[in-house]
NUROBA-918430 format. One line per field, with one value per residue (C-alpha): x, z, y; residue number from 1. Coordinates in nm, 3 decimals. Last residue first. Example, Ala and Ser with C-alpha at 12.3 -4.5 7.8 and 13.67 -1.06 7.14 Angstrom:
c1 <- 1.367:1.230 .
c3 <- 0.714:0.780 .
c2 <- -0.106:-0.450 .
n <- 2:1 .
//
This chain:
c1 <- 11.913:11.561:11.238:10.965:10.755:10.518:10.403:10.059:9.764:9.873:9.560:9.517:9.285:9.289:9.152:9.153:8.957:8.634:8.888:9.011:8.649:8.625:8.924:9.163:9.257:8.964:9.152:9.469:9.835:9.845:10.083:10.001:10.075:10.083:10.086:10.131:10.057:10.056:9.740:9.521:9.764:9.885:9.528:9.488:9.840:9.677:9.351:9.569:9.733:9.432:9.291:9.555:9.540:9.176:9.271:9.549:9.314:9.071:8.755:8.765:8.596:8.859:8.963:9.049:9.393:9.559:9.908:10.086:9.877:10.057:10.373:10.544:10.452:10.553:10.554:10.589:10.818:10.853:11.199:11.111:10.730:10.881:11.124:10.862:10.626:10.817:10.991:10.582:10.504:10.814:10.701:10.330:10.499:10.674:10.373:10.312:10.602:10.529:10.675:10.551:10.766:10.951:10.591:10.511:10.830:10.881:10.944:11.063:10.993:11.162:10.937:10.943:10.615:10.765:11.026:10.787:10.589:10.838:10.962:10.593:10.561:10.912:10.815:10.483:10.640:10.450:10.719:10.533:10.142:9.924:9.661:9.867:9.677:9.584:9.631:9.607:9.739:9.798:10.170:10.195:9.903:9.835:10.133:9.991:9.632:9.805:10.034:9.742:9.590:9.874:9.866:9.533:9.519:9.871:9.665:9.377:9.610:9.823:10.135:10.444:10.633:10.739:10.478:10.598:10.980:11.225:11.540:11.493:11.435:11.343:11.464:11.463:11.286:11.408:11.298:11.296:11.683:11.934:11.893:11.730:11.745:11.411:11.465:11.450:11.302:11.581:11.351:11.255 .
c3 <- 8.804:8.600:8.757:8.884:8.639:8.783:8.522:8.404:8.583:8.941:9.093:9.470:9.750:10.053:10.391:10.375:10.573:10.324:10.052:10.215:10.199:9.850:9.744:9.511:9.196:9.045:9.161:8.980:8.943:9.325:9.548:9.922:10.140:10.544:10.809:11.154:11.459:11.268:11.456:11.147:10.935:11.082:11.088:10.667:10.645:10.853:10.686:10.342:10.474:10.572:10.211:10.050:10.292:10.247:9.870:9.885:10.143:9.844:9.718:9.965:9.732:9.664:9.828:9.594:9.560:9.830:9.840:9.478:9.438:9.739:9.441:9.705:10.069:10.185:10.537:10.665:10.936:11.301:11.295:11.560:11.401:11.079:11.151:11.359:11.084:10.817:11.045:11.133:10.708:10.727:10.981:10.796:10.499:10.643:10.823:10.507:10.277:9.943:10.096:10.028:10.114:9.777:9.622:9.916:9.823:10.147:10.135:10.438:10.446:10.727:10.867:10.835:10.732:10.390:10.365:10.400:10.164:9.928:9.965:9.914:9.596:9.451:9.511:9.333:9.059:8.730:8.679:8.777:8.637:8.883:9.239:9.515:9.810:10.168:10.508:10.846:11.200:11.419:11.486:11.254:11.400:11.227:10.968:10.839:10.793:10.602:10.391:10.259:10.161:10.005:9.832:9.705:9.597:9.409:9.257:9.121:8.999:8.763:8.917:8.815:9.188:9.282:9.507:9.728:9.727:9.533:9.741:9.799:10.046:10.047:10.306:10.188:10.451:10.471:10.152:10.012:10.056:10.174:10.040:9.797:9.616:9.476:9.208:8.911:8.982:8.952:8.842:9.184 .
c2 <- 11.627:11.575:11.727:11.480:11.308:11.083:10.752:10.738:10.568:10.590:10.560:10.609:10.453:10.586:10.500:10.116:9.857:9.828:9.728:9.421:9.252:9.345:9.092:9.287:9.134:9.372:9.705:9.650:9.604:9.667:9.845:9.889:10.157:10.102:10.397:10.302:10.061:9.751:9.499:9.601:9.525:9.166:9.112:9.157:8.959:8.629:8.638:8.650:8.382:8.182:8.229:8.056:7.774:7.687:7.721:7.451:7.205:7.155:7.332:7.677:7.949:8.203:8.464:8.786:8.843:8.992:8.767:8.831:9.150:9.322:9.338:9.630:9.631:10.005:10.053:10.392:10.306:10.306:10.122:9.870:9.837:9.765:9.481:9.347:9.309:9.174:8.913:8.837:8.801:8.612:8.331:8.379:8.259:7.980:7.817:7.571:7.555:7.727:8.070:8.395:8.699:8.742:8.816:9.050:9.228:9.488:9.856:10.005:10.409:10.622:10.886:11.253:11.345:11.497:11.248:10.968:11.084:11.121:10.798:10.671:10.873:10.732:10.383:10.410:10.577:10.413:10.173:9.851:9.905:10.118:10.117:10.257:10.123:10.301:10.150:10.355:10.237:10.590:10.642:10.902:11.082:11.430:11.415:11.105:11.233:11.514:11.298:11.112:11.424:11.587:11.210:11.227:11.593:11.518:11.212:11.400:11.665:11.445:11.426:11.559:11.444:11.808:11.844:11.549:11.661:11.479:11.396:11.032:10.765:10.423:10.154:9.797:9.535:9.164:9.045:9.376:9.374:9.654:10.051:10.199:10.539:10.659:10.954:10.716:10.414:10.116:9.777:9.599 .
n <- 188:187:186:185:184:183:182:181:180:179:178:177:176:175:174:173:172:171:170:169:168:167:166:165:164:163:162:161:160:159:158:157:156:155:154:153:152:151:150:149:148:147:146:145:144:143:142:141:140:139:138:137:136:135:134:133:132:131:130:129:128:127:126:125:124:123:122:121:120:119:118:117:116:115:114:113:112:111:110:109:108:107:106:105:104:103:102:101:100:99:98:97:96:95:94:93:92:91:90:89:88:87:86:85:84:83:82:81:80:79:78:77:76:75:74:73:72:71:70:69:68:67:66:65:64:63:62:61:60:59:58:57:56:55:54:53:52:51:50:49:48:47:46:45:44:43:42:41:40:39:38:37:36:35:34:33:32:31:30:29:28:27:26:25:24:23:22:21:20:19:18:17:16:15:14:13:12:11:10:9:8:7:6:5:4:3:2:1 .
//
């Protein structure tokens, strides 16, 4: 992960990087259609942190995806782990769902706001099944979509895009936010 400014980050996002920083939630410089959607994500957190919910960041690398989840976690007073989905995935069959359940447990002992960064590497859409390859693709996104729904608190996904994104993932998230310009919190 490049350095965001305002998001400091500590350990590996192989193995679960905590996120934190200073910068409150309204002082993000976001475009107002975003600061509605994250107050608003931040609300529904703040009623039932422990209550499974899954939104996506929707923007190009850079565009403060990391800093608006460490704010959010700040503000709701949870710890953020931020995971690389693309470091996560494994060639070797059965691997990636071993680290997809390290991922998981790691989260659910630290009762985090998890934050899977680069989502777009493993939620593609699902393809048509023409060889063994694809029927395997499309059991480990089966595999991260129930690990989700089984995760007993908030989850934020980043994605380059809304068309990489397979439909049938879309009907199970809450919010859906678009970081089309980079945030702009206050210098030091």
């Amino acid at each position: 992960m490049r350095f965001s400014p305002g998001v400091l980050q500590h350990g590996d996002a192989r193995v679960g990087q905590r996120l934190s920083t200073v910068v409150d939630l309204q002082s993000l410089g976001a475009a107002p259609h975003l600061q509605s959607g994250l107050n608003a994500l931040r609300d529904d957190i703040a009623v039932r942190p422990r209550r499974a919910s899954l939104s996506i960041f929707i923007g190009l690398r850079g565009n403060g995806q990391a800093l608006a989840a460490a704010s959010l976690g700040s503000s709701v007073g949870l710890p953020v782990l931020r995971f690389d989905l693309s470091a996560v995935i494994s060639k070797y069959i059965g691997e990636t769902e071993k680290n997809l359940d390290r991922l998981f447990a790691n989260a659910e002992a630290a009762n985090a706001l998890l934050f899977l960064d680069e989502a777009d590497a493993l939620f593609g859409k699902r393809t048509d099944v023409h060889d063994a390859h694809d029927r395997y693709a499309n059991t480990e996104v089966s595999y991260l979509l129930r690990k989700l729904e089984a995760y007993s608190g908030p989850a934020i996904l980043v994605i380059s895009s809304r068309m990489n994104v397979d439909p049938a993932f879309l009907r199970r998230v809450q919010h859906v936010l678009y970081f089309h310009a980079p945030l702009h919190p206050p210098g030091p």
